[in-house]
mmCIF file of the N, C-alpha and C atoms, coordinates in Angstrom:
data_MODEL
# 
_entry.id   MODEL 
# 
loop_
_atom_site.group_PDB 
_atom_site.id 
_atom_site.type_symbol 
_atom_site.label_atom_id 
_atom_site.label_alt_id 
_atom_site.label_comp_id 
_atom_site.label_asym_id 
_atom_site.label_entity_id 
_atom_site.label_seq_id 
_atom_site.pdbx_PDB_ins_code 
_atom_site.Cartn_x 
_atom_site.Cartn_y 
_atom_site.Cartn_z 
_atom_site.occupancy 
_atom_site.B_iso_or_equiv 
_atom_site.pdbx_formal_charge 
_atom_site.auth_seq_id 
_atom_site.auth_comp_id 
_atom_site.auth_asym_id 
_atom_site.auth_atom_id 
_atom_site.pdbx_PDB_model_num 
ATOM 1   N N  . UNK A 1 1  ? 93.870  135.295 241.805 1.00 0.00 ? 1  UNK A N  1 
ATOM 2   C CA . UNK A 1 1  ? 94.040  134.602 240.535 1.00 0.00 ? 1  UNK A CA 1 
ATOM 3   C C  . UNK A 1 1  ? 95.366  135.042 239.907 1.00 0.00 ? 1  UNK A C  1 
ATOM 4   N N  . UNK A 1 2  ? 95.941  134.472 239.518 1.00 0.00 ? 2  UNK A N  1 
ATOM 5   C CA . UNK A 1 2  ? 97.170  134.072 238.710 1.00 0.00 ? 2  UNK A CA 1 
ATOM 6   C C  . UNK A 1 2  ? 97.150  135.417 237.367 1.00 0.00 ? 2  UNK A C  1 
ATOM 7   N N  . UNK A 1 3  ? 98.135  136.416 236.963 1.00 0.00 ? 3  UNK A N  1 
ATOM 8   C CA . UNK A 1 3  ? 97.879  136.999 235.721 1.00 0.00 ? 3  UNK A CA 1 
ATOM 9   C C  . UNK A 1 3  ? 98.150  136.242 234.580 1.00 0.00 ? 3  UNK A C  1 
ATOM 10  N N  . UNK A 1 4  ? 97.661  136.854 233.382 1.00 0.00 ? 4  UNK A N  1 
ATOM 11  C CA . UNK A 1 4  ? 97.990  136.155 232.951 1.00 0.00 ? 4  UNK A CA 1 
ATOM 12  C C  . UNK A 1 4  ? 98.898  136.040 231.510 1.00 0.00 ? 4  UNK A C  1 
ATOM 13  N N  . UNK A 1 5  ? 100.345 137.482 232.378 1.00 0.00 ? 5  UNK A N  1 
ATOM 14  C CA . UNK A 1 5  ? 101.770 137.755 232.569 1.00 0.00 ? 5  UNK A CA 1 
ATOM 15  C C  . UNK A 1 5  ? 102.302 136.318 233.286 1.00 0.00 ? 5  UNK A C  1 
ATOM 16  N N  . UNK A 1 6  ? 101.927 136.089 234.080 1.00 0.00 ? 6  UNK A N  1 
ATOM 17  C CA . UNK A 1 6  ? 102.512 135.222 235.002 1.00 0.00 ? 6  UNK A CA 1 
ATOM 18  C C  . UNK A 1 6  ? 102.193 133.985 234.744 1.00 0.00 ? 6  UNK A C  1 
ATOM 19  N N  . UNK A 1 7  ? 101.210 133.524 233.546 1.00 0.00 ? 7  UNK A N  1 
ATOM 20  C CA . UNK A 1 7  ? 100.416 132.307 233.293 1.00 0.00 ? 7  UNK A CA 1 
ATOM 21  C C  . UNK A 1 7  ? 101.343 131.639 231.910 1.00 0.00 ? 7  UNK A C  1 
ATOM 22  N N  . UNK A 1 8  ? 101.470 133.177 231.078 1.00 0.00 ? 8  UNK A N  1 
ATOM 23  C CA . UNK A 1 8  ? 102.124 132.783 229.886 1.00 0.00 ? 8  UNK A CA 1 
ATOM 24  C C  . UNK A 1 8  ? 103.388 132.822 230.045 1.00 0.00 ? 8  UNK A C  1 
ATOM 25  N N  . UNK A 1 9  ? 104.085 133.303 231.579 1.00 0.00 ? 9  UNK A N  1 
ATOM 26  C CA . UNK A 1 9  ? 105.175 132.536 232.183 1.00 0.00 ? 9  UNK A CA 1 
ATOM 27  C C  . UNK A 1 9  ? 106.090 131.389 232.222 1.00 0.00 ? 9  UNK A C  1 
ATOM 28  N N  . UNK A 1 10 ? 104.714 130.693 232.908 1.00 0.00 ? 10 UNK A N  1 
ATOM 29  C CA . UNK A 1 10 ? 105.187 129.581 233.283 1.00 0.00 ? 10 UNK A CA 1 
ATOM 30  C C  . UNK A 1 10 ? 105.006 128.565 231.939 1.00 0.00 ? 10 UNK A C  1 
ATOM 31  N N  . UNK A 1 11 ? 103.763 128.711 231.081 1.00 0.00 ? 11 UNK A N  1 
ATOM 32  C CA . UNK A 1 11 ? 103.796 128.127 229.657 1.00 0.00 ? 11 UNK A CA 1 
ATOM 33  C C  . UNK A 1 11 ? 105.339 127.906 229.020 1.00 0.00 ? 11 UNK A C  1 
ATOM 34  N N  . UNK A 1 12 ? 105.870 129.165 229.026 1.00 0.00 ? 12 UNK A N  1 
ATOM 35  C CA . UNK A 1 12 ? 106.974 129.516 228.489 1.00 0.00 ? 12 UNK A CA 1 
ATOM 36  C C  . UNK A 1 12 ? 107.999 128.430 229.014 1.00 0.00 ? 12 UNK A C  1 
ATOM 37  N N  . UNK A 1 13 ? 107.799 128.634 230.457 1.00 0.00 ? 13 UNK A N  1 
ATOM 38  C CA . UNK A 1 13 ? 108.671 127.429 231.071 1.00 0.00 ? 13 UNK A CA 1 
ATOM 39  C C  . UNK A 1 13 ? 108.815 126.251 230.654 1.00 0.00 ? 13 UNK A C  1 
ATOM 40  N N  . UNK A 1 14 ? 107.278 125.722 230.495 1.00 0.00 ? 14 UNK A N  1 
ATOM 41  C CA . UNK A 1 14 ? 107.197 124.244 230.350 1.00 0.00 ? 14 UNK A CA 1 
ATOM 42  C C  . UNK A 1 14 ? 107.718 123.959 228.935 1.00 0.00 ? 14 UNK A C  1 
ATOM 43  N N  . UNK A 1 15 ? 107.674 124.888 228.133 1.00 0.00 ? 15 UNK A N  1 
ATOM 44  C CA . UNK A 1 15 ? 107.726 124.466 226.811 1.00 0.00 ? 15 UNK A CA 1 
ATOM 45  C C  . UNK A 1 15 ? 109.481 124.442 226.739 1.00 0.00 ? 15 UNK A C  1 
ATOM 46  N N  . UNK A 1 16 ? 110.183 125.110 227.327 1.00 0.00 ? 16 UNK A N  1 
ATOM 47  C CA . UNK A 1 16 ? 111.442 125.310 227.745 1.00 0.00 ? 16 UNK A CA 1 
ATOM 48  C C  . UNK A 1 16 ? 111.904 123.763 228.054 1.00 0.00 ? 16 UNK A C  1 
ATOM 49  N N  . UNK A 1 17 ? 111.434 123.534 228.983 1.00 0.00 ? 17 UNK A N  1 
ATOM 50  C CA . UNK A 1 17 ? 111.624 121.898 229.730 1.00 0.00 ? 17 UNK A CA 1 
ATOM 51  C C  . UNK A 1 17 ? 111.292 120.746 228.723 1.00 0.00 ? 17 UNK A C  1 
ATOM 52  N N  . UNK A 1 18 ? 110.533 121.014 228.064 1.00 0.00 ? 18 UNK A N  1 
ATOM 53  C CA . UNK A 1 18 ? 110.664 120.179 227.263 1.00 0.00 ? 18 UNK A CA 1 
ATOM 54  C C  . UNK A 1 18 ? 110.908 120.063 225.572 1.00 0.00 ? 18 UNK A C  1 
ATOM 55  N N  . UNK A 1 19 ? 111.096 121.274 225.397 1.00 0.00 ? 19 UNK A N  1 
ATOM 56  C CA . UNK A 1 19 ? 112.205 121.196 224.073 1.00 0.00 ? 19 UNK A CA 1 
ATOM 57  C C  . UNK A 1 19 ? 113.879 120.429 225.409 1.00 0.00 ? 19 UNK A C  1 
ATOM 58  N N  . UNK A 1 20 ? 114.354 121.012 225.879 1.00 0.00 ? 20 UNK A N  1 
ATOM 59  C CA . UNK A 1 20 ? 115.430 120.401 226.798 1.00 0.00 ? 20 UNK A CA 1 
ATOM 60  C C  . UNK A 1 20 ? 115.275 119.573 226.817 1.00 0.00 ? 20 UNK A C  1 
ATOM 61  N N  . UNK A 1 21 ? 114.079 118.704 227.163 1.00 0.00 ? 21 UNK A N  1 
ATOM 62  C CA . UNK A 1 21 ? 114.183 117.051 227.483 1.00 0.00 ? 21 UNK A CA 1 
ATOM 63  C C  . UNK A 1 21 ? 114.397 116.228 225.993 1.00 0.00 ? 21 UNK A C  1 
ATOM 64  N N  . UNK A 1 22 ? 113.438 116.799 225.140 1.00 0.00 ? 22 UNK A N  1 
ATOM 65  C CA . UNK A 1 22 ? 113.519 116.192 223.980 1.00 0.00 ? 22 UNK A CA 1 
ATOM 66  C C  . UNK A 1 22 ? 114.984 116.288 222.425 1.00 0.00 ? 22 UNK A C  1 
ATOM 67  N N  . UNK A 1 23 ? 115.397 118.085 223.095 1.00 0.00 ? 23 UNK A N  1 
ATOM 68  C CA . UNK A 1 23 ? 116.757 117.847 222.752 1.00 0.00 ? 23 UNK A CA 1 
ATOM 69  C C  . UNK A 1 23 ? 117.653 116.776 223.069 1.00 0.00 ? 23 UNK A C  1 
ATOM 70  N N  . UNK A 1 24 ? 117.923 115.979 224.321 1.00 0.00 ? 24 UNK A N  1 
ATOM 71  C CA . UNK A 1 24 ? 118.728 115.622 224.866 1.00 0.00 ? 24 UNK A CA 1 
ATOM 72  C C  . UNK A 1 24 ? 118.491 114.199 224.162 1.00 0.00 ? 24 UNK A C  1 
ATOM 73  N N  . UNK A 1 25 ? 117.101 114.008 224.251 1.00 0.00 ? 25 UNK A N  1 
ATOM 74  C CA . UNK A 1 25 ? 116.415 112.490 223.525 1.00 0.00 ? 25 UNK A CA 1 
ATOM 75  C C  . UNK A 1 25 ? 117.506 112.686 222.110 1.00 0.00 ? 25 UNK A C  1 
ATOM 76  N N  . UNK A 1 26 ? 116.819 113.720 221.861 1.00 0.00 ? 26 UNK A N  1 
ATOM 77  C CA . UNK A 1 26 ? 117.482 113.721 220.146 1.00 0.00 ? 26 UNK A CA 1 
ATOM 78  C C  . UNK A 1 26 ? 119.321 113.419 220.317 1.00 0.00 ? 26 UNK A C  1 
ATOM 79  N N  . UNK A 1 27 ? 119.676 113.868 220.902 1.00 0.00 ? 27 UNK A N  1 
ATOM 80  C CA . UNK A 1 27 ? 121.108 113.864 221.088 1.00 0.00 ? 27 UNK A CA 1 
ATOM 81  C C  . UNK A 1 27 ? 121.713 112.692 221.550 1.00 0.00 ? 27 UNK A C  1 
ATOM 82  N N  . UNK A 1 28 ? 120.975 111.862 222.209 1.00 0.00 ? 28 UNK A N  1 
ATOM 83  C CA . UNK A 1 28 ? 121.634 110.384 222.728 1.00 0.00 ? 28 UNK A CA 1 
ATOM 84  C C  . UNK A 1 28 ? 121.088 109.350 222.351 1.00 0.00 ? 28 UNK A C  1 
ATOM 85  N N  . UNK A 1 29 ? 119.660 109.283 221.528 1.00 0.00 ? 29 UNK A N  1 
ATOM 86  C CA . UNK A 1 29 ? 118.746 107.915 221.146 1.00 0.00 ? 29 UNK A CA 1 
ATOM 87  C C  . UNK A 1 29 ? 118.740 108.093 219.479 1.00 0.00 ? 29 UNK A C  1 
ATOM 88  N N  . UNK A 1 30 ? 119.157 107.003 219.323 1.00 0.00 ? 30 UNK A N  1 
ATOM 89  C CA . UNK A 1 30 ? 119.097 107.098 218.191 1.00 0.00 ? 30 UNK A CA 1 
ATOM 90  C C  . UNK A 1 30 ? 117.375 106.772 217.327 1.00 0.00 ? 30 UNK A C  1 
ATOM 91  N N  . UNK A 1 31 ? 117.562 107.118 216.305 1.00 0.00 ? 31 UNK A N  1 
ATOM 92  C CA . UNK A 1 31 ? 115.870 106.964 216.142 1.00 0.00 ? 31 UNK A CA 1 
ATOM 93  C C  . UNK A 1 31 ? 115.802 105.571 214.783 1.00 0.00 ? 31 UNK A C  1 
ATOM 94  N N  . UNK A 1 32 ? 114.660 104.708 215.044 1.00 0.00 ? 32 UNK A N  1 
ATOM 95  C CA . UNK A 1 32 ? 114.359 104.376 213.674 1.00 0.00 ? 32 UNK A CA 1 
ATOM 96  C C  . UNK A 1 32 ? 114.024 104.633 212.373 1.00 0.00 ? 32 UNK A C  1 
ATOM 97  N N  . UNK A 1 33 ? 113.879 104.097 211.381 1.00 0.00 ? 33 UNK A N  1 
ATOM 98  C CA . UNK A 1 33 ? 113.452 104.673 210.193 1.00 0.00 ? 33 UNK A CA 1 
ATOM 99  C C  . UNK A 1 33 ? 112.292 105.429 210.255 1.00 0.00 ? 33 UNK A C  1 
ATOM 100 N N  . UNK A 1 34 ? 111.040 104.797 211.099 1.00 0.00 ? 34 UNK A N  1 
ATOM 101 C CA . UNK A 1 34 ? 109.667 105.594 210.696 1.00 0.00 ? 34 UNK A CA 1 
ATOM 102 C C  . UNK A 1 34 ? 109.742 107.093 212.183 1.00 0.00 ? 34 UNK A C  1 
ATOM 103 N N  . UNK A 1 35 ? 111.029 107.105 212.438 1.00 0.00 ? 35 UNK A N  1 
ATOM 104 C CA . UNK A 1 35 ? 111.473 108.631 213.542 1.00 0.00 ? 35 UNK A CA 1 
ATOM 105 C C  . UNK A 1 35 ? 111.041 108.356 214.615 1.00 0.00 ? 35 UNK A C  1 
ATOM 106 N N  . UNK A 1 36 ? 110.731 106.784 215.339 1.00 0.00 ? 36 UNK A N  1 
ATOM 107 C CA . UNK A 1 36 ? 110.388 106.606 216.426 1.00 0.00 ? 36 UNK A CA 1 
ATOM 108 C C  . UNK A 1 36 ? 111.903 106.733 217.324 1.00 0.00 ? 36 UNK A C  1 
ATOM 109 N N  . UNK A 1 37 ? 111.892 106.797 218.407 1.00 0.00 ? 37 UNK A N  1 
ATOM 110 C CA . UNK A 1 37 ? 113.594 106.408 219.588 1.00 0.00 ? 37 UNK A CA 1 
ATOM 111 C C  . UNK A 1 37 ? 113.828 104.967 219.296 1.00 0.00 ? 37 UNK A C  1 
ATOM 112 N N  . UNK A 1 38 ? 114.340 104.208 218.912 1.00 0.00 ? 38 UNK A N  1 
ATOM 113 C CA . UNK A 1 38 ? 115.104 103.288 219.420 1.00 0.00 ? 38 UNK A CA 1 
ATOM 114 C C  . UNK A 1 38 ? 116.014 103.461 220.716 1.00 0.00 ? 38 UNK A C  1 
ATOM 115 N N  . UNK A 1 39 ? 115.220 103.104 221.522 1.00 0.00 ? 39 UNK A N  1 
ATOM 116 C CA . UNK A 1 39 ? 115.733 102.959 222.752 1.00 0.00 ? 39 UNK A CA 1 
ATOM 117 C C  . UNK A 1 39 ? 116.626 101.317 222.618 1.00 0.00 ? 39 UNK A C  1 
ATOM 118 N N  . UNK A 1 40 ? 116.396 100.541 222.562 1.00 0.00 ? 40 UNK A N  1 
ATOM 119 C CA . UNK A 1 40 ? 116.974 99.281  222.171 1.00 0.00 ? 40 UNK A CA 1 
ATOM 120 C C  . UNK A 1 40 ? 118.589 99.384  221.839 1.00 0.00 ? 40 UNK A C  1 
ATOM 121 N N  . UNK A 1 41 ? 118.698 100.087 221.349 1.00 0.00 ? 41 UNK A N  1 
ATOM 122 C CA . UNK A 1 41 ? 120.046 100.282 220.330 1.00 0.00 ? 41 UNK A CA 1 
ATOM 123 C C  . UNK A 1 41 ? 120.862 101.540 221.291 1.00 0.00 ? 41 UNK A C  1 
ATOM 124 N N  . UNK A 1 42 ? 120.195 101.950 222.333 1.00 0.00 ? 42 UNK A N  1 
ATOM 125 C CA . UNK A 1 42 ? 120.722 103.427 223.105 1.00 0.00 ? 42 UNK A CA 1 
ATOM 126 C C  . UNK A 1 42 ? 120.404 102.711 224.457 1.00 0.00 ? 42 UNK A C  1 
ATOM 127 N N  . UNK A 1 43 ? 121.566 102.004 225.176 1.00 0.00 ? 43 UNK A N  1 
ATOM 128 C CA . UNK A 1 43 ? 121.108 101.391 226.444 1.00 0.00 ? 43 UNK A CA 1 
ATOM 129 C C  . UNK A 1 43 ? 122.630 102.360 227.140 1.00 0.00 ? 43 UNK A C  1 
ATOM 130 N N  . UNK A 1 44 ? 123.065 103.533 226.921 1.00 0.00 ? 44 UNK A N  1 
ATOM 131 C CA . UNK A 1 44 ? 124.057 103.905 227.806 1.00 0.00 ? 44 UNK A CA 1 
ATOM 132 C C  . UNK A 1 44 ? 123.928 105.088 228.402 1.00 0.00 ? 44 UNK A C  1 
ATOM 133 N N  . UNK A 1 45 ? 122.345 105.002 228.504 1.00 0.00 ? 45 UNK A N  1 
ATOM 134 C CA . UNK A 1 45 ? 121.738 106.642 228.965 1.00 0.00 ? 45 UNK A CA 1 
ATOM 135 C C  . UNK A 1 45 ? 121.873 106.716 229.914 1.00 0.00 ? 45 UNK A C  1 
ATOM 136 N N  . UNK A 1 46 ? 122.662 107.894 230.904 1.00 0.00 ? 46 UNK A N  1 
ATOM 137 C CA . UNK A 1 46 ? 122.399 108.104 232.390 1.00 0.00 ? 46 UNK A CA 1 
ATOM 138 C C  . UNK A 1 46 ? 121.290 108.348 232.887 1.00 0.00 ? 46 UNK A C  1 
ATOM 139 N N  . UNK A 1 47 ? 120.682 107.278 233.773 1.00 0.00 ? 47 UNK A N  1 
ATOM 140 C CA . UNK A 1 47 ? 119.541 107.528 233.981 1.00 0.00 ? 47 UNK A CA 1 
ATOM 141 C C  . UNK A 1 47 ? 119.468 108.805 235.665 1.00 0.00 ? 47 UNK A C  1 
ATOM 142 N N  . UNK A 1 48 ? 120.355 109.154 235.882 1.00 0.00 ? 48 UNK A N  1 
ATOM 143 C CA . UNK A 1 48 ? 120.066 110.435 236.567 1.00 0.00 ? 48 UNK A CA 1 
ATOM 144 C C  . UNK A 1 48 ? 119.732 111.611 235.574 1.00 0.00 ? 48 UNK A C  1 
ATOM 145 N N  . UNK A 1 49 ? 120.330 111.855 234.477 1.00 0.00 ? 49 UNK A N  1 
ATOM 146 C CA . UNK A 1 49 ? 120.535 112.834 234.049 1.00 0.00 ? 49 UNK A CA 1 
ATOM 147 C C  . UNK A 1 49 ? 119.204 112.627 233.062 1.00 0.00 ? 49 UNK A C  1 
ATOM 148 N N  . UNK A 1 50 ? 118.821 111.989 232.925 1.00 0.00 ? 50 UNK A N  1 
ATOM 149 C CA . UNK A 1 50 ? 116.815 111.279 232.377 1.00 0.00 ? 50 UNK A CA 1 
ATOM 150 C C  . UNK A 1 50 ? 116.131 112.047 233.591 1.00 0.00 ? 50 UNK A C  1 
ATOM 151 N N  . UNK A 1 51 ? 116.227 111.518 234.674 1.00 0.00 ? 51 UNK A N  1 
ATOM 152 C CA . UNK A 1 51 ? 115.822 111.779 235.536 1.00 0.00 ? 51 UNK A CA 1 
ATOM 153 C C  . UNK A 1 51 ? 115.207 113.642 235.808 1.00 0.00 ? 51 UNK A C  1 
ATOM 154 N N  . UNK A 1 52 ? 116.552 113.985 235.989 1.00 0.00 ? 52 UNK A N  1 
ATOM 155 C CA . UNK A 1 52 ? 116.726 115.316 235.955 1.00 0.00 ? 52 UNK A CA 1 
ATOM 156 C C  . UNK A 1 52 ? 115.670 115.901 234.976 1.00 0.00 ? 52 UNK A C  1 
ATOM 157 N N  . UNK A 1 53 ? 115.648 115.516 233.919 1.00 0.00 ? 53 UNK A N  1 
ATOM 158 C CA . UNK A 1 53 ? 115.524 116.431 232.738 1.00 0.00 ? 53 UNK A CA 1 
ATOM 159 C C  . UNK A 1 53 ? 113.906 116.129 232.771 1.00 0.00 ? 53 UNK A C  1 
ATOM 160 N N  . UNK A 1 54 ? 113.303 115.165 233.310 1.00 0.00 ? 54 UNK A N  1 
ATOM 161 C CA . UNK A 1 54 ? 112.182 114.499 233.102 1.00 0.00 ? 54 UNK A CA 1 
ATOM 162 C C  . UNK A 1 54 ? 111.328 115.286 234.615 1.00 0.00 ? 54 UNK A C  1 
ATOM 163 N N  . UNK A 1 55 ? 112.144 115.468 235.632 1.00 0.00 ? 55 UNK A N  1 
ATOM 164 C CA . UNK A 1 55 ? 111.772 115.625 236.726 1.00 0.00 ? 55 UNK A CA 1 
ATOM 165 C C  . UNK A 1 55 ? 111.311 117.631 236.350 1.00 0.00 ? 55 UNK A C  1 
ATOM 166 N N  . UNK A 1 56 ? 112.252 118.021 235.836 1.00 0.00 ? 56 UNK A N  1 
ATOM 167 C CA . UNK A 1 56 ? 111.698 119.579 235.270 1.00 0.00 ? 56 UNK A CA 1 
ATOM 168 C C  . UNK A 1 56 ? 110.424 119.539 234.534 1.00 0.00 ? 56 UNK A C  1 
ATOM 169 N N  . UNK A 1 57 ? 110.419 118.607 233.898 1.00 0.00 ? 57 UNK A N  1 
ATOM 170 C CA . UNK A 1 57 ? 109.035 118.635 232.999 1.00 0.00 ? 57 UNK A CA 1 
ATOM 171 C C  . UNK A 1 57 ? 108.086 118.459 233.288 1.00 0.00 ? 57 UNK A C  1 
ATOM 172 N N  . UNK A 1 58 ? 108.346 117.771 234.534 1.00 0.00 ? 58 UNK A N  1 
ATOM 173 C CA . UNK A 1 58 ? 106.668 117.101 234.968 1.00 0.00 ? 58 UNK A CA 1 
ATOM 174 C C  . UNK A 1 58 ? 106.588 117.933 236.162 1.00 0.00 ? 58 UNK A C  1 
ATOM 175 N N  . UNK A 1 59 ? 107.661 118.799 236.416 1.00 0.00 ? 59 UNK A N  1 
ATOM 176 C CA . UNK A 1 59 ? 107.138 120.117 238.024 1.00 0.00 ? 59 UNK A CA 1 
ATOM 177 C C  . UNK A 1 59 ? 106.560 121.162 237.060 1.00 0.00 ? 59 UNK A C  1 
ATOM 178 N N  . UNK A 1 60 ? 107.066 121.618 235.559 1.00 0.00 ? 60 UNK A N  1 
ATOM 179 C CA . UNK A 1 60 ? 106.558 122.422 235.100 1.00 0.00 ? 60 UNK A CA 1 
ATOM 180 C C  . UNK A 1 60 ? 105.194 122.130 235.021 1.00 0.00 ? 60 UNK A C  1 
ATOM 181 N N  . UNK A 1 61 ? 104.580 121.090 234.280 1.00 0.00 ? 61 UNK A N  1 
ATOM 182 C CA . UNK A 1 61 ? 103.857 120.653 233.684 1.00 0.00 ? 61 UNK A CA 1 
ATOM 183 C C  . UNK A 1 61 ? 102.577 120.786 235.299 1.00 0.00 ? 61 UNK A C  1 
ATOM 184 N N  . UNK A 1 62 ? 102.868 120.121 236.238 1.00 0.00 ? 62 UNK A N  1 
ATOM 185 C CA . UNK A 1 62 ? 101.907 120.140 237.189 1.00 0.00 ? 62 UNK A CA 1 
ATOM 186 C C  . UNK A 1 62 ? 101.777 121.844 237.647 1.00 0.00 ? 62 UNK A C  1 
ATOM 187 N N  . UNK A 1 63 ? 102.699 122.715 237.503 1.00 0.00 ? 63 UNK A N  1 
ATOM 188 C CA . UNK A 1 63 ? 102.424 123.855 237.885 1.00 0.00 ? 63 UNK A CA 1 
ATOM 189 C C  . UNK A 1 63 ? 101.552 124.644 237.056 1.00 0.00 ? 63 UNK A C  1 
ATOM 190 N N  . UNK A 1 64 ? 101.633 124.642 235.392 1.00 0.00 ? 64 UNK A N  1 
ATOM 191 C CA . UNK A 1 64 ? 100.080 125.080 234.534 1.00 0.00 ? 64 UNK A CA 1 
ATOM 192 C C  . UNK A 1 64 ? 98.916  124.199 234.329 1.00 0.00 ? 64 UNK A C  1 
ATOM 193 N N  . UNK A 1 65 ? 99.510  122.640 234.919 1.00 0.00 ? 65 UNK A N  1 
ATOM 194 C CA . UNK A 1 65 ? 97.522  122.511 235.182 1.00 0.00 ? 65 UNK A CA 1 
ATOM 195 C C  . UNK A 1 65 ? 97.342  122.806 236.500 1.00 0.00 ? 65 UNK A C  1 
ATOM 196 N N  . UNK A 1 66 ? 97.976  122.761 237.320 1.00 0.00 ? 66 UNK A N  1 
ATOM 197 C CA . UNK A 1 66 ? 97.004  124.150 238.161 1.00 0.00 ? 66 UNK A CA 1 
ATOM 198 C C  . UNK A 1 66 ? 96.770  125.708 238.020 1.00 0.00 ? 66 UNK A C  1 
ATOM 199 N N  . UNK A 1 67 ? 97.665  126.268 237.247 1.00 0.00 ? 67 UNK A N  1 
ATOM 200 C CA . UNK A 1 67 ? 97.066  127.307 236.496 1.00 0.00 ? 67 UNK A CA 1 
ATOM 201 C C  . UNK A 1 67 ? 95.735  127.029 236.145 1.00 0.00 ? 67 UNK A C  1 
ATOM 202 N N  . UNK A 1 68 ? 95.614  126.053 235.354 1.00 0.00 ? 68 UNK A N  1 
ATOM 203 C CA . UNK A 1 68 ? 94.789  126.039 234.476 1.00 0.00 ? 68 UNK A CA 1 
ATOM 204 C C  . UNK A 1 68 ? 93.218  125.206 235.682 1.00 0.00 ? 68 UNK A C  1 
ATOM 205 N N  . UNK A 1 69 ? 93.477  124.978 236.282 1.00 0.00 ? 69 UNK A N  1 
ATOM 206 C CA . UNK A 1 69 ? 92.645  124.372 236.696 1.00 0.00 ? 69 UNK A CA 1 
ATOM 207 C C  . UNK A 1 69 ? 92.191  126.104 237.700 1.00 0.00 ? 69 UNK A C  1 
ATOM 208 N N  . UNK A 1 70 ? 93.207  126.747 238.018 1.00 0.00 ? 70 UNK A N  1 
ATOM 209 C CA . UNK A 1 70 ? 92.638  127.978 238.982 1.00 0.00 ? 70 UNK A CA 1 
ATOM 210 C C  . UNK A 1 70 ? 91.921  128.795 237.993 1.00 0.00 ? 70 UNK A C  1 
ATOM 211 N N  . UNK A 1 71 ? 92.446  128.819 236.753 1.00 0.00 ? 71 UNK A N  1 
ATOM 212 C CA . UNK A 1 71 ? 91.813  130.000 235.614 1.00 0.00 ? 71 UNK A CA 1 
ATOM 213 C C  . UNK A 1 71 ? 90.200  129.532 235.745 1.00 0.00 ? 71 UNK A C  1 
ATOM 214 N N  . UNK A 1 72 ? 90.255  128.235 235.459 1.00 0.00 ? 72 UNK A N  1 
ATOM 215 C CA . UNK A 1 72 ? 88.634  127.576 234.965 1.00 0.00 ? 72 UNK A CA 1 
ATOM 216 C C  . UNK A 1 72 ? 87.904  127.199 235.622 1.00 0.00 ? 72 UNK A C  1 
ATOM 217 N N  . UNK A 1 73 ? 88.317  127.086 237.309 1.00 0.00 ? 73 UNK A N  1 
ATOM 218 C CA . UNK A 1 73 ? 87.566  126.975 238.570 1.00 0.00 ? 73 UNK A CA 1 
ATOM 219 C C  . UNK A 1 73 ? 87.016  125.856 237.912 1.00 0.00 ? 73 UNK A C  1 
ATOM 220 N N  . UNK A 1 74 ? 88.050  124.846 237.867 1.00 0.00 ? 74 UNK A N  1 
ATOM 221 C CA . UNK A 1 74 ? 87.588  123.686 237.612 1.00 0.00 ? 74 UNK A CA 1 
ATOM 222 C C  . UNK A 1 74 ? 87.895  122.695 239.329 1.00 0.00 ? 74 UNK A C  1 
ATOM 223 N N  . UNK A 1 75 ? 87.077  121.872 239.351 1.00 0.00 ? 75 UNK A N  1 
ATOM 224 C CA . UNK A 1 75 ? 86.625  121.254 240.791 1.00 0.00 ? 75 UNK A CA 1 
ATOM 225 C C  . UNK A 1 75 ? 87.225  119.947 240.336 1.00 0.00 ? 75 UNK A C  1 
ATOM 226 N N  . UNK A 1 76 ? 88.820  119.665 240.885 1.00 0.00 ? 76 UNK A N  1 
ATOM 227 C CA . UNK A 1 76 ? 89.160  118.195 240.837 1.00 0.00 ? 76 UNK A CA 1 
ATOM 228 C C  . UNK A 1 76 ? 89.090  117.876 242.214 1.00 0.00 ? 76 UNK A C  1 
ATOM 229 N N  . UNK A 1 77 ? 88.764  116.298 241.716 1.00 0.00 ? 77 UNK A N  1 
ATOM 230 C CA . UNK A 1 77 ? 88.598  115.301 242.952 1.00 0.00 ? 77 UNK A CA 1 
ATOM 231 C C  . UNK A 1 77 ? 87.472  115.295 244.162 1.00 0.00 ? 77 UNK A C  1 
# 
């Protein structure tokens, strides 16, 4: 089993990845009045560099739900 030194690790990570992703949102999309993205109005996004930033988040993200799924001996699928 996973410690859980090594659990609040990878947490750390994910939350890392995605303040990063959502910085970057903040930095190139502009937002509407009620603070949603206007994506509409922001069509000159590199979509590698989306990519990238999106692709960290979702390896983090699958690596603590299996944490989390090893902590809770939870039975998927």
């Amino acid at each position: 089993m996973t410690s859980i030194d090594d659990t609040k690790k990878e947490m750390r990570a994910y939350e890392m990845a995605r303040n990063e992703f959502y910085d970057f949102l903040d930095t190139k999309v502009a937002k509407k009045d009620n603070g949603q993205f206007d994506f509409e109005t922001s069509k000159d996004l590199n979509a590698k560099e989306v990519y990238e930033l999106f692709f960290k988040l979702d390896y983090q993200a699958r690596k603590v739900r299996g944490l989390l799924i090893e902590a809770r001996d939870i039975k998927v699928g």
